[in-house]
N, CA and C atoms as a LAMMPS dump frame, in Angstrom:
ITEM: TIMESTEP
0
ITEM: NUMBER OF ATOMS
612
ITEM: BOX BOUNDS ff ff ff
-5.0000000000000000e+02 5.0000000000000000e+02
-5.0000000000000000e+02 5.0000000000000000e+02
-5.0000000000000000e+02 5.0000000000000000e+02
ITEM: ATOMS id mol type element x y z
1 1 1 N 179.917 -471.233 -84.066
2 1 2 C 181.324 -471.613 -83.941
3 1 3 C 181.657 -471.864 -82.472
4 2 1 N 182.708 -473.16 -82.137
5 2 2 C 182.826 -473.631 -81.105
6 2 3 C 183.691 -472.326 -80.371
7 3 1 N 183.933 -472.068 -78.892
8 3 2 C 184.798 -471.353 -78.478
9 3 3 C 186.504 -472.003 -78.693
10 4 1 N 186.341 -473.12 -78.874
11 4 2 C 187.609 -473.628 -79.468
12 4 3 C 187.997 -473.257 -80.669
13 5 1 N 187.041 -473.908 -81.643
14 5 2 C 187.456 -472.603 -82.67
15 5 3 C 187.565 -471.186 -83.219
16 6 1 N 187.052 -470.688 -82.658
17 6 2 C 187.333 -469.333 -82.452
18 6 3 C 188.707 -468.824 -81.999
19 7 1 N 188.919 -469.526 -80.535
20 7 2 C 189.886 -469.326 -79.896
21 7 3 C 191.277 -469.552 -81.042
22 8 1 N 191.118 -470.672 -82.044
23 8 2 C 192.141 -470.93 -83.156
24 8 3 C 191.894 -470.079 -84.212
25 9 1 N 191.087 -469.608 -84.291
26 9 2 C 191.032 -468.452 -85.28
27 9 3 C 191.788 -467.059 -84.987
28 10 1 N 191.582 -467.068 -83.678
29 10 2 C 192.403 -465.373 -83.461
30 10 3 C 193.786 -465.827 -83.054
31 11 1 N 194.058 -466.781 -82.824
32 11 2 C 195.202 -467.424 -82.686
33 11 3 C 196.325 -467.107 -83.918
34 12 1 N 195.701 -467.629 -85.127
35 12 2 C 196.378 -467.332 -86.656
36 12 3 C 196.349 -466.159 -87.233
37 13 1 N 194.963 -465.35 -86.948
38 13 2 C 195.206 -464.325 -86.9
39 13 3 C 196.713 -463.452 -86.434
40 14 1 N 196.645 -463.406 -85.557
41 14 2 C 197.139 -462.892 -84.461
42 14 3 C 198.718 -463.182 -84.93
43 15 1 N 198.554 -463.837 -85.176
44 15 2 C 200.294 -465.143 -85.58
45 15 3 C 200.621 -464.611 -86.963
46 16 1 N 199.886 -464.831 -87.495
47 16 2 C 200.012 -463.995 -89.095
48 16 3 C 200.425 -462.504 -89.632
49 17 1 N 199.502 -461.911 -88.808
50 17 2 C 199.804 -460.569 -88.849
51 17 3 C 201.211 -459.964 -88.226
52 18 1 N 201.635 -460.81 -87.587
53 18 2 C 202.976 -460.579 -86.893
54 18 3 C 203.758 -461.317 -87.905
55 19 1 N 203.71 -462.174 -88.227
56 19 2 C 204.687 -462.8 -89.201
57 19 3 C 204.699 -461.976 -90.856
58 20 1 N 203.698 -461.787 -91.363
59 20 2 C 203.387 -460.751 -92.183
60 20 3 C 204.49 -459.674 -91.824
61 21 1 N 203.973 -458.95 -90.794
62 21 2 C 204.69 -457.667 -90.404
63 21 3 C 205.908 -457.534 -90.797
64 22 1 N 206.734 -459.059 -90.543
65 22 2 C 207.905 -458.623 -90.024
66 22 3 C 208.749 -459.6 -91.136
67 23 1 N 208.22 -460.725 -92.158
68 23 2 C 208.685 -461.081 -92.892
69 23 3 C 208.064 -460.146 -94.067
70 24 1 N 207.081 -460.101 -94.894
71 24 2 C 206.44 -459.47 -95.905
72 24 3 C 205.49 -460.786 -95.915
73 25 1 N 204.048 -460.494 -96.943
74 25 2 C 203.383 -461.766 -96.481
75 25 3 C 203.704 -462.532 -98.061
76 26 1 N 204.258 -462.541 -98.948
77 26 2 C 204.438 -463.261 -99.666
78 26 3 C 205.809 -464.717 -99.072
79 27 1 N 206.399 -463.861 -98.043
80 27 2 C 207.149 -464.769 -97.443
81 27 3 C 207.059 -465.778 -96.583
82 28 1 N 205.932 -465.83 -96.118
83 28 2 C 205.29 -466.53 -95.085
84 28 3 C 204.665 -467.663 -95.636
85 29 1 N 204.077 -468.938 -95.329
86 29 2 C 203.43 -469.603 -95.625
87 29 3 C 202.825 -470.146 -94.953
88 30 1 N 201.489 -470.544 -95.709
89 30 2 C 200.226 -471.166 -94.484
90 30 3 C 200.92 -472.154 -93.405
91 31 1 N 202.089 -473.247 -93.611
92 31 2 C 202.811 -473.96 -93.018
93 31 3 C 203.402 -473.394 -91.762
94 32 1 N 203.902 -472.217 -92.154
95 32 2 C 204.719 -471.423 -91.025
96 32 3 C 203.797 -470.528 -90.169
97 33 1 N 202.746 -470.224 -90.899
98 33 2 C 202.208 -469.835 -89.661
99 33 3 C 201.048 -470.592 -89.157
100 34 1 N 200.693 -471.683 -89.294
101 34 2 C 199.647 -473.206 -88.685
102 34 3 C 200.942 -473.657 -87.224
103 35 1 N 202.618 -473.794 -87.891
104 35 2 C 203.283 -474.25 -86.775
105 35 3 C 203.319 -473.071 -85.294
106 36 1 N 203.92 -471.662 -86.25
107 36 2 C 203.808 -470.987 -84.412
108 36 3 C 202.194 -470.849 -84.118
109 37 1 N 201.453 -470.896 -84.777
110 37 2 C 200.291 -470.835 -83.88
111 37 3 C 199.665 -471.6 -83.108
112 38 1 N 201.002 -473.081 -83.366
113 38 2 C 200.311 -474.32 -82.349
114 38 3 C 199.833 -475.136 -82.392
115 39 1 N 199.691 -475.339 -84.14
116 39 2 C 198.47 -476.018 -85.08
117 39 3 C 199.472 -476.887 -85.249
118 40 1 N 198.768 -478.487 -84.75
119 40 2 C 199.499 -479.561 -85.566
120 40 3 C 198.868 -480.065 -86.61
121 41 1 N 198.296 -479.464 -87.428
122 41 2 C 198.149 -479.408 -88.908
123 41 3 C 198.147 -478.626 -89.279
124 42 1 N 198.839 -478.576 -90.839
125 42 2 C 199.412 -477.468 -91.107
126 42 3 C 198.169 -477.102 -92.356
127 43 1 N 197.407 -477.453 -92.361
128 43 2 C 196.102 -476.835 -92.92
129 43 3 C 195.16 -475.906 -92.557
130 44 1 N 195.614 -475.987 -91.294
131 44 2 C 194.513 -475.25 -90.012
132 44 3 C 194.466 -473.878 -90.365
133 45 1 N 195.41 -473.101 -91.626
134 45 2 C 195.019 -472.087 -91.777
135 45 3 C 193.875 -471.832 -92.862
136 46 1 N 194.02 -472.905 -94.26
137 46 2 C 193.117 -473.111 -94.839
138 46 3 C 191.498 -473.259 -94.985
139 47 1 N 191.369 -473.873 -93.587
140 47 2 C 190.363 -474.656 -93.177
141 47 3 C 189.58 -473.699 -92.311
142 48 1 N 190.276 -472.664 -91.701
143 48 2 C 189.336 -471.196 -91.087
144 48 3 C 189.433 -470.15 -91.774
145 49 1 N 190.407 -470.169 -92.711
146 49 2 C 190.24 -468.573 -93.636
147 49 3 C 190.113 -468.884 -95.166
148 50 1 N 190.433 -469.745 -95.932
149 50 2 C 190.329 -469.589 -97.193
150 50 3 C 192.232 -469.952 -97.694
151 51 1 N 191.738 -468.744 -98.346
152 51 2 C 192.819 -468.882 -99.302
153 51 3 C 193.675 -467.166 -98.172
154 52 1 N 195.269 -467.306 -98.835
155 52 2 C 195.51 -465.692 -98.849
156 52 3 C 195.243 -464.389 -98.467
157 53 1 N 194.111 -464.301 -99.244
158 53 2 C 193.821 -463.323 -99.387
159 53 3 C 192.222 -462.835 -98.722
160 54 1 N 191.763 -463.863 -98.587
161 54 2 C 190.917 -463.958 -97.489
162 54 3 C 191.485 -464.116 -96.246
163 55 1 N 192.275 -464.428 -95.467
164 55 2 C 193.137 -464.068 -94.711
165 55 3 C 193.837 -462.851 -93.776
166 56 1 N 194.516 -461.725 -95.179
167 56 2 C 194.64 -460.669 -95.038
168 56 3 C 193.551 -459.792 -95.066
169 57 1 N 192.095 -459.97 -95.441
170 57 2 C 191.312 -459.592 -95.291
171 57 3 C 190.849 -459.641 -93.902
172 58 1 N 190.347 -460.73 -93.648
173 58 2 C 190.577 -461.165 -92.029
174 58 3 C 191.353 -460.455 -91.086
175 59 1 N 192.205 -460.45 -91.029
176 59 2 C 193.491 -459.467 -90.456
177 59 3 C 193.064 -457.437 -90.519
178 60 1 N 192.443 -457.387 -91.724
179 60 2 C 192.578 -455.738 -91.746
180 60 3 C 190.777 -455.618 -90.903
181 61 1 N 190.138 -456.139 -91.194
182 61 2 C 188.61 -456.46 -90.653
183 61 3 C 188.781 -456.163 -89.075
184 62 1 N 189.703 -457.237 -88.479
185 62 2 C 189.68 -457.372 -87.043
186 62 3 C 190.235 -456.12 -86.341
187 63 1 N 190.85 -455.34 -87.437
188 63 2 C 191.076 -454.051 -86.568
189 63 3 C 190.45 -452.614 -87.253
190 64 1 N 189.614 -452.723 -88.133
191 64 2 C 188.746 -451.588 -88.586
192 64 3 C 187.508 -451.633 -87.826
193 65 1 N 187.005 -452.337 -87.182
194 65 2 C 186.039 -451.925 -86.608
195 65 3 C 186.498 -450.884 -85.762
196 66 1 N 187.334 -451.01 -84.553
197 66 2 C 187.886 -450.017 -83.963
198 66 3 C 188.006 -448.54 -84.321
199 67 1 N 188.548 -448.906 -85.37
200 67 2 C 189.307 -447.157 -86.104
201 67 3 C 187.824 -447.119 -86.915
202 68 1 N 187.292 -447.563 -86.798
203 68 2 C 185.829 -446.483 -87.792
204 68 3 C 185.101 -446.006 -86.737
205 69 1 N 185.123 -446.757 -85.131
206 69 2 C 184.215 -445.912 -84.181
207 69 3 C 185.372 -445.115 -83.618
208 70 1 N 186.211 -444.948 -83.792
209 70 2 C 187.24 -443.806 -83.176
210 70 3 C 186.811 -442.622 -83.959
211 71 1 N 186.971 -442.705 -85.731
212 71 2 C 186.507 -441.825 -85.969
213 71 3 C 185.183 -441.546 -86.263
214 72 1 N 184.21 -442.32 -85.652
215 72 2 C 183.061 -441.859 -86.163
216 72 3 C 182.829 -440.384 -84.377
217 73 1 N 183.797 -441.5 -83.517
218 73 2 C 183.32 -440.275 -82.46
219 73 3 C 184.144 -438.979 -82.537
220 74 1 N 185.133 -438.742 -83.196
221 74 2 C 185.49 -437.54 -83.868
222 74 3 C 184.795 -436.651 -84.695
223 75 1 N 183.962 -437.396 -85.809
224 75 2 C 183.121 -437.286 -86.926
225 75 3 C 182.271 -436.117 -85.7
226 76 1 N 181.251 -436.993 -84.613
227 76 2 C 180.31 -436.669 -84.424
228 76 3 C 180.936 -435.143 -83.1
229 77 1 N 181.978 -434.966 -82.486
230 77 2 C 182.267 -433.822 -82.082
231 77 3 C 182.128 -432.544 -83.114
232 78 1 N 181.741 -432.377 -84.514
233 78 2 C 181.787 -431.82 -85.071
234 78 3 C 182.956 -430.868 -85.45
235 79 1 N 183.638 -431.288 -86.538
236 79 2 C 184.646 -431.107 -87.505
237 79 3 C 184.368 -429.864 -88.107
238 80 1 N 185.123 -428.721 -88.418
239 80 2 C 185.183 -427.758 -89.028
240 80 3 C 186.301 -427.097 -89.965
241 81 1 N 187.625 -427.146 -88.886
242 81 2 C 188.271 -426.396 -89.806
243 81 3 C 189.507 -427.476 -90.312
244 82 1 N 190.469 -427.401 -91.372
245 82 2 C 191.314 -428.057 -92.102
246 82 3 C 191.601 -429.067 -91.183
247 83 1 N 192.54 -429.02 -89.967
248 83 2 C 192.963 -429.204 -89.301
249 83 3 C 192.584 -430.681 -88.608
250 84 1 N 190.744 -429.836 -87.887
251 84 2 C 190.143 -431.152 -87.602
252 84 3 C 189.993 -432.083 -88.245
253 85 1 N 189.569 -432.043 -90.08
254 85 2 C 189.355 -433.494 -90.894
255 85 3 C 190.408 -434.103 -90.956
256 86 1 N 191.782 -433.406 -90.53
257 86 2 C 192.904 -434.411 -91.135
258 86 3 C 193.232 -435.077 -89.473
259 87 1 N 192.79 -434.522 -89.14
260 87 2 C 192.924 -435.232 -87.392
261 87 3 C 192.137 -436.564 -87.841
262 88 1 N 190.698 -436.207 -88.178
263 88 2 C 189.987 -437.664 -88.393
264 88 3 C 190.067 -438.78 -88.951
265 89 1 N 191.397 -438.179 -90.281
266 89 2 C 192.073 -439.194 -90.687
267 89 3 C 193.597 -439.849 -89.895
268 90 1 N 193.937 -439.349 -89.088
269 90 2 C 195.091 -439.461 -88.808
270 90 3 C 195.065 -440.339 -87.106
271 91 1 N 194.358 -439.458 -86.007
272 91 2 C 194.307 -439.787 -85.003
273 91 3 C 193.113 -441.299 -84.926
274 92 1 N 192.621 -441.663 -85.773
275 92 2 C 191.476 -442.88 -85.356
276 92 3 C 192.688 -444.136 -84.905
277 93 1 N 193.856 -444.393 -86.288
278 93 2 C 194.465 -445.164 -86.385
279 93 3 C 195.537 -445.291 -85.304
280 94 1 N 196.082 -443.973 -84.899
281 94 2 C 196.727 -444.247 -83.703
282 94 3 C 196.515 -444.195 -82.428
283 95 1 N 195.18 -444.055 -82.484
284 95 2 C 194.7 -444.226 -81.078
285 95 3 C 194.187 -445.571 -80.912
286 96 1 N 194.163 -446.236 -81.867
287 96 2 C 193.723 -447.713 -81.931
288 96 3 C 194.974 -448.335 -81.392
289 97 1 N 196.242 -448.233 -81.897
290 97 2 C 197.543 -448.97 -82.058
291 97 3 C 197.97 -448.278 -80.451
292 98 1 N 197.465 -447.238 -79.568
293 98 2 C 197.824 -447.089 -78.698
294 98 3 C 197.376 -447.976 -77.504
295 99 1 N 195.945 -448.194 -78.042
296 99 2 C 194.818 -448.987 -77.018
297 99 3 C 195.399 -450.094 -77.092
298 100 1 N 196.122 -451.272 -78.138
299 100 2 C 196.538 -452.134 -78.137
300 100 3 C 197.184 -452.399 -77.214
301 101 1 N 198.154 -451.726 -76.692
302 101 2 C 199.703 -452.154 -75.815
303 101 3 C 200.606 -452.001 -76.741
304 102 1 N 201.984 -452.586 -76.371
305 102 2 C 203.212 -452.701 -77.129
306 102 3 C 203.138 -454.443 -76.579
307 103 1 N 204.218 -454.479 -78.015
308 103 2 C 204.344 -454.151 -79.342
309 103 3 C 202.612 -454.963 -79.794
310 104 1 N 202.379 -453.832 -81.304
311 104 2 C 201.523 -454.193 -82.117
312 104 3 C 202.341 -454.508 -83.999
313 105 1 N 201.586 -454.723 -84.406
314 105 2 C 202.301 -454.821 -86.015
315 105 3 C 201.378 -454.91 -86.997
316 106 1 N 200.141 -453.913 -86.7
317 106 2 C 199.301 -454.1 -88.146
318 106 3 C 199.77 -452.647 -88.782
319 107 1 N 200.213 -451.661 -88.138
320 107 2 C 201.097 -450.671 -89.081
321 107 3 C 201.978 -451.423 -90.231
322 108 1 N 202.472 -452.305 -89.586
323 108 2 C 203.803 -452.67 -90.533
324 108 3 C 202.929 -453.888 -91.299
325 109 1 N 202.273 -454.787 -91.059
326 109 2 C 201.519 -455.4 -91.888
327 109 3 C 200.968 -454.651 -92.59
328 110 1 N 200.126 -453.316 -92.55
329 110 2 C 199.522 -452.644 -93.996
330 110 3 C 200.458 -452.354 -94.841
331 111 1 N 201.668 -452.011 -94.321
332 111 2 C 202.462 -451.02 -95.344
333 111 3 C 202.993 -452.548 -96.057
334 112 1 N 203.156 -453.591 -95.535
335 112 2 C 204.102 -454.488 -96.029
336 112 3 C 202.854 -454.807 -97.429
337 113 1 N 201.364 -455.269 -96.647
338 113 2 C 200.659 -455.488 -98.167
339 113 3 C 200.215 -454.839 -98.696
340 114 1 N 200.359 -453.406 -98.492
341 114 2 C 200.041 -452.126 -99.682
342 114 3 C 201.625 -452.399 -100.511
343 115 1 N 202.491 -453.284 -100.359
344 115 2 C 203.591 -453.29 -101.316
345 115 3 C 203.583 -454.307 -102.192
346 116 1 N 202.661 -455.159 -101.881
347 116 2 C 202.451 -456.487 -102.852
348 116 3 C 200.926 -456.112 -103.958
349 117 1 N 201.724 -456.403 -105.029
350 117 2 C 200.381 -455.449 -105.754
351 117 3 C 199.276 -456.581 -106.183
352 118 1 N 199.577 -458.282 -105.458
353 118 2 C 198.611 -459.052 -105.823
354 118 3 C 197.335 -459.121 -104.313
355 119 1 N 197.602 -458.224 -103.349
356 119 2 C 197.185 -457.784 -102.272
357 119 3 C 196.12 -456.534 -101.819
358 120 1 N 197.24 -455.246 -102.424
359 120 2 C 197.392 -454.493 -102.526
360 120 3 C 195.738 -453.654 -102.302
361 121 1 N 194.926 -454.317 -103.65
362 121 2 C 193.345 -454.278 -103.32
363 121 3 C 192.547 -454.59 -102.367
364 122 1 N 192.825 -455.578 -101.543
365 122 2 C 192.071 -455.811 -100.27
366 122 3 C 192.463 -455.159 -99.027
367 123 1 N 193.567 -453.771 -98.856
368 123 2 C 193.655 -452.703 -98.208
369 123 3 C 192.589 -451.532 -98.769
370 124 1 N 192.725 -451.128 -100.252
371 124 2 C 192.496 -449.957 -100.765
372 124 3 C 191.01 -450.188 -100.872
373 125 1 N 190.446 -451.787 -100.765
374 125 2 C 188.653 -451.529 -101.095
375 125 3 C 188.283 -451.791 -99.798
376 126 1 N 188.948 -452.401 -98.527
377 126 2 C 188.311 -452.579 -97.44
378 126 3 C 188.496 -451.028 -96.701
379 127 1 N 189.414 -450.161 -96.914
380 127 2 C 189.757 -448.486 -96.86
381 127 3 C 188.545 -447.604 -97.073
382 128 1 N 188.005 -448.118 -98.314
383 128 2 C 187.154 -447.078 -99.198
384 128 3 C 185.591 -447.451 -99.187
385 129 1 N 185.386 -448.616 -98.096
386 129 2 C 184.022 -448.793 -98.318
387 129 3 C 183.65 -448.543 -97.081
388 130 1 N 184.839 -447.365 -95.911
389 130 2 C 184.661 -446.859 -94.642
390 130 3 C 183.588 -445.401 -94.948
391 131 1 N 182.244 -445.757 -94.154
392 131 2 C 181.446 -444.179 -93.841
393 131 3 C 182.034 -443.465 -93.57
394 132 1 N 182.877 -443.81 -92.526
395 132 2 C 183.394 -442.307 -91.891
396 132 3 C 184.74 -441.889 -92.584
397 133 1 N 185.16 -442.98 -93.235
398 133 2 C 186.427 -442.241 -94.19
399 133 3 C 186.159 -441.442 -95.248
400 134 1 N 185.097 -441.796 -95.812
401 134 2 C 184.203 -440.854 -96.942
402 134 3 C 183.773 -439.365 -96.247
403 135 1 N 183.1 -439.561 -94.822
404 135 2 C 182.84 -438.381 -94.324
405 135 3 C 183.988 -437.882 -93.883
406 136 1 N 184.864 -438.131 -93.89
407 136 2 C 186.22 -437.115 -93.721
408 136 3 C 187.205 -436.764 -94.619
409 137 1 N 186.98 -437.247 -95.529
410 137 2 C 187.561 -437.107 -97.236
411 137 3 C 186.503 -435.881 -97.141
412 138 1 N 184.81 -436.008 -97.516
413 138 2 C 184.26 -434.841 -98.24
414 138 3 C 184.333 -433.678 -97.343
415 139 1 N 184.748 -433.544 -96.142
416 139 2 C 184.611 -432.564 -94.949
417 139 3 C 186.147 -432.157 -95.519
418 140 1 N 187.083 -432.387 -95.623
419 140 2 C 188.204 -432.221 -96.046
420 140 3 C 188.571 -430.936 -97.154
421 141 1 N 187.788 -431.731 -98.32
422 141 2 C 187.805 -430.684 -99.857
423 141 3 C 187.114 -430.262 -99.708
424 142 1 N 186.201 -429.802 -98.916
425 142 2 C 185.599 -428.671 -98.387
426 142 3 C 186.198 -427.59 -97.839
427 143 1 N 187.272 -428.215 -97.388
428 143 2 C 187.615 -427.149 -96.872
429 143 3 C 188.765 -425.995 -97.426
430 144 1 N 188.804 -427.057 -99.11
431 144 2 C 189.89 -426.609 -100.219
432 144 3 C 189.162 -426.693 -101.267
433 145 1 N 188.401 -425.652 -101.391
434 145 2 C 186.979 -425.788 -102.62
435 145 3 C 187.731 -425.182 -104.179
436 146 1 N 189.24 -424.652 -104.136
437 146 2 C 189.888 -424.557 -105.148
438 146 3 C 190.592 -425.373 -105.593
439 147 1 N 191.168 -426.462 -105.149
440 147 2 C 191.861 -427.817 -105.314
441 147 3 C 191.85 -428.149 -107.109
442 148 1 N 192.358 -428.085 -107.929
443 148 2 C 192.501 -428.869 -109.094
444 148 3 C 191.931 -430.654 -108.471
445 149 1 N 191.138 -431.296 -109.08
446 149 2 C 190.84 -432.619 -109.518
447 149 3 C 192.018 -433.481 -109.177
448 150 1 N 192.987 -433.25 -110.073
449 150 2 C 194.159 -433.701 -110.174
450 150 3 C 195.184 -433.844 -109.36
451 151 1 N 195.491 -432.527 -108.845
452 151 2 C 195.975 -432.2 -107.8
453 151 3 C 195.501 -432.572 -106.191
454 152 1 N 194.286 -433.057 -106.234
455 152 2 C 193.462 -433.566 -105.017
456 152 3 C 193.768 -434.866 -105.08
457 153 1 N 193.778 -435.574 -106.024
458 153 2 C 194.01 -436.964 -106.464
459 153 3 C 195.392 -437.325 -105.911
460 154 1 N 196.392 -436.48 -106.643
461 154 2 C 197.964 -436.98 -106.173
462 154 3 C 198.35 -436.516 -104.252
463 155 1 N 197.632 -435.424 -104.178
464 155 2 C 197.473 -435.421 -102.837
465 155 3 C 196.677 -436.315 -101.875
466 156 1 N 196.126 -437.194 -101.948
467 156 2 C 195.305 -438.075 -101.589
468 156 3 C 196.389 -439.151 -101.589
469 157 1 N 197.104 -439.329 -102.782
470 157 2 C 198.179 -440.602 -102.811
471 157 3 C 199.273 -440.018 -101.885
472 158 1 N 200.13 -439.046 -101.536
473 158 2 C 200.736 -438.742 -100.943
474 158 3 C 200.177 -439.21 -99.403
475 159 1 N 199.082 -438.596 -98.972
476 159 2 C 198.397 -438.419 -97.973
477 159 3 C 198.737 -440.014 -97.347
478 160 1 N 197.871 -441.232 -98.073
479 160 2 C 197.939 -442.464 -97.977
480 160 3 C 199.443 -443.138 -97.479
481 161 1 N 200.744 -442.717 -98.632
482 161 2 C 201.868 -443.15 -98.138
483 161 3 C 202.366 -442.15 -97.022
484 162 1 N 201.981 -441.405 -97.019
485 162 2 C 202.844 -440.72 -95.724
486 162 3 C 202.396 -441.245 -93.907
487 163 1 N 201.009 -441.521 -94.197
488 163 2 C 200.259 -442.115 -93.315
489 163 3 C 200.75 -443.406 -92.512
490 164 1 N 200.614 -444.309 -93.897
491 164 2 C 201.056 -445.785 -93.789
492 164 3 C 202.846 -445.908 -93.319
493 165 1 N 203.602 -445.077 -94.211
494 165 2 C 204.788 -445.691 -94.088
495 165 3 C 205.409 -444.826 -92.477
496 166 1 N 204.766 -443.884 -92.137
497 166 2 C 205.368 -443.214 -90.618
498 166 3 C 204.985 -443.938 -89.597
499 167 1 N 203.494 -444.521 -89.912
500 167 2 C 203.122 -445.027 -88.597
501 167 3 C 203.58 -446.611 -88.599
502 168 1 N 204.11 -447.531 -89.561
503 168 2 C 205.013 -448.549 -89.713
504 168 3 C 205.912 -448.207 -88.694
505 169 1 N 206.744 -446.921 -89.287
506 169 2 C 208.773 -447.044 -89.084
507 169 3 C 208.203 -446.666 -87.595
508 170 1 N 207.306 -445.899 -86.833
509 170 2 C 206.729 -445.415 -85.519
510 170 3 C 206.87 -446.64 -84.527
511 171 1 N 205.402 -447.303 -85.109
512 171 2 C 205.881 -449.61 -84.736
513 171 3 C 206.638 -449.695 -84.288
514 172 1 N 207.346 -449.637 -85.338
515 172 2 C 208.767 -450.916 -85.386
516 172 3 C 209.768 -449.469 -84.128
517 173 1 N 210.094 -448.895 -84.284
518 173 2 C 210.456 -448.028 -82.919
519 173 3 C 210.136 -447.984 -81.732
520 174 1 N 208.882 -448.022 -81.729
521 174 2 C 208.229 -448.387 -80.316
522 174 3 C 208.335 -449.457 -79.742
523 175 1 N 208.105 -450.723 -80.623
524 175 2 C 208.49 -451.942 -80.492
525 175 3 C 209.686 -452.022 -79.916
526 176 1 N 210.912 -451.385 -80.568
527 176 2 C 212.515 -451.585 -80.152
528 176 3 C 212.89 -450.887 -79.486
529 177 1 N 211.708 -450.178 -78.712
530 177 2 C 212.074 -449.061 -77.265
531 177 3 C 212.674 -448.068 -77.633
532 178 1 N 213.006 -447.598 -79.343
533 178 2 C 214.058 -446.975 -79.813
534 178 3 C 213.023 -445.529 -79.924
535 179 1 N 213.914 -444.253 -79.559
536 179 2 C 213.233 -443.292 -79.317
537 179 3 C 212.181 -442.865 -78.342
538 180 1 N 211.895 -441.671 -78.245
539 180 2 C 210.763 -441.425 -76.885
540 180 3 C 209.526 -440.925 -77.368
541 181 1 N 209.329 -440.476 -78.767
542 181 2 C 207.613 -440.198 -79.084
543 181 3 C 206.568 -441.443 -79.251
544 182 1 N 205.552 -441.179 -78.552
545 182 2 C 204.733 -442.3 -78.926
546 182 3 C 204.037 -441.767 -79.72
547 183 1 N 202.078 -442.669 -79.955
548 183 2 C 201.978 -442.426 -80.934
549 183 3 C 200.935 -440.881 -80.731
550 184 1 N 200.599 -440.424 -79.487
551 184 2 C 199.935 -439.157 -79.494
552 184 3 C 201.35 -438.065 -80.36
553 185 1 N 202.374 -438.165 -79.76
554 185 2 C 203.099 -437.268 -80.524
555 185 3 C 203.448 -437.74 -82.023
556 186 1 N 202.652 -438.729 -82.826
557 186 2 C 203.103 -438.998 -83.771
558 186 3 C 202.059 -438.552 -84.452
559 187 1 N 200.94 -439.081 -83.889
560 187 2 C 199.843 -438.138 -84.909
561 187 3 C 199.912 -436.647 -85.304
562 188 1 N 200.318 -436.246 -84.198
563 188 2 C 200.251 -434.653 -84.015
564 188 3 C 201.237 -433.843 -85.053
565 189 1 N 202.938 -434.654 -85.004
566 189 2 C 203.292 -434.41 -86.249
567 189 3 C 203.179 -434.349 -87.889
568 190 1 N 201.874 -436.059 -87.836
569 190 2 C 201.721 -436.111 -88.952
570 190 3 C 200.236 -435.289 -89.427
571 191 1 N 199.605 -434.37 -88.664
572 191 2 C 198.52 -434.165 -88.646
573 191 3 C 199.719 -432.307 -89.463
574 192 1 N 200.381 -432.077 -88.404
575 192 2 C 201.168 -430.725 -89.128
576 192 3 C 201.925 -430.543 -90.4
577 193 1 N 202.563 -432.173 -90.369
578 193 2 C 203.009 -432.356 -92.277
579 193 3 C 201.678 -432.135 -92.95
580 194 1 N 200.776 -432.497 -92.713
581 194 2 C 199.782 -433.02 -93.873
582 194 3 C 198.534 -431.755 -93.783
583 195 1 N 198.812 -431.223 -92.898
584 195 2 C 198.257 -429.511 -93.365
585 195 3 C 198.964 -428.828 -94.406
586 196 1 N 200.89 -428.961 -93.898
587 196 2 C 201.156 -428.043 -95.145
588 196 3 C 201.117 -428.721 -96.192
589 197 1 N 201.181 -430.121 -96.533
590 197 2 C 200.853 -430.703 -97.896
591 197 3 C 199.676 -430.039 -98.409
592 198 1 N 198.176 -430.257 -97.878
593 198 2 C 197.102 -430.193 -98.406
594 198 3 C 196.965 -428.345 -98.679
595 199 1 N 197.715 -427.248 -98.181
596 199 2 C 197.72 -426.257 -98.165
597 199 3 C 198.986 -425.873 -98.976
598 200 1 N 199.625 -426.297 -99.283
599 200 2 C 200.983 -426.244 -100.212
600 200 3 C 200.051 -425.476 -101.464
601 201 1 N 200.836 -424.417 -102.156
602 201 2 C 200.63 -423.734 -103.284
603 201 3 C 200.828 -424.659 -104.54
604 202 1 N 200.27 -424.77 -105.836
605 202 2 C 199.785 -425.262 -106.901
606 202 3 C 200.397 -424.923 -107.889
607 203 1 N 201.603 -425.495 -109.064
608 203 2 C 201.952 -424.786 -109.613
609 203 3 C 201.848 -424.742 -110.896
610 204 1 N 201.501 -423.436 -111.811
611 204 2 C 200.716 -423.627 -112.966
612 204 3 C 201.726 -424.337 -113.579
């Protein structure tokens, strides 16, 4: 691939995921985002990504590499008690969105296409086919070897939206200069909710 094209590839990228963010991506169209990205054809998104949904795939790709070696170098400090696995889930992602600069918007782009349920799958399987998210899931219920099945399950879904939708509304705050925690103090809170979730009593 030419450095020209390339250079138009992270271009739409880049353009998309912000427009995504901040419209929802069913609202957007290949048209609207070929024009702010500069493209005088309005195919130019077609013609480097596909369709959609190859697209948003594209988009979650370009920033998981990052957050899987964040936490793989967490992984490898060696993890022990409750505390640390939920760090490994929690701190990879915002230490990524910190390294960025301001403003970023793939917080608010996940949460926007974890809400479109014709989407929805190309978050939850590009999520789940992470090594090190698996190694911090099983380091985890390890460390809650009484857990009901069930109860691990709906805690896991909790876990997911509490994740996604704080570090969105976090974004979009930081972005609007609004408030003074960034995102080290954001993990840290959400690392203390999500102890007492996963430690919360069970009720017959």
């Amino acid at each position: 691939m030419s450095d020209r094209a390339q250079a138009t590839r992270e271009r739409i990228l880049t353009v998309a995921e912000r427009l995504y963010a901040e419209h929802g991506v069913l609202a957007v169209s290949n048209r609207q985002i070929s024009e702010a990205a500069g493209q005088g054809n309005n195919t130019a998104v077609g013609y480097h990504f596909g369709t959609r949904t190859d697209l948003v795939r594209a988009i979650v790709r370009k920033h998981s590499g990052s957050i899987e070696r964040l936490r793989h170098r967490r992984l490898d400090s060696g993890p022990t008690e409750l505390r640390d696995w939920l760090g490994c889930l929690v701190y990879p992602t915002t230490e990524h969105l910190a390294e960025l600069g301001t403003p970023t918007w793939f917080a608010r782009f996940a949460a926007q296409t974890m809400t479109e349920p014709s989407l929805r799958a190309v978050i939850v399987d590009e999520t789940l086919t992470s090594p090190s998210l698996a190694r911090t899931l099983e380091g985890l219920y390890r460390c809650l070897p009484g857990l009901p099945a069930e109860v691990r399950a709906e805690r896991n879904d909790i876990t997911r939206l509490l994740l996604m939708h704080t570090m969105a509304e976090r974004e979009r705050a930081i972005a609007e200069g609004a408030g003074t925690a960034g995102w080290r103090d954001t993990a840290t809170g959400l690392t203390d909710a999500l102890a007492g979730l996963w430690l919360a009593p069970v009720t017959k």
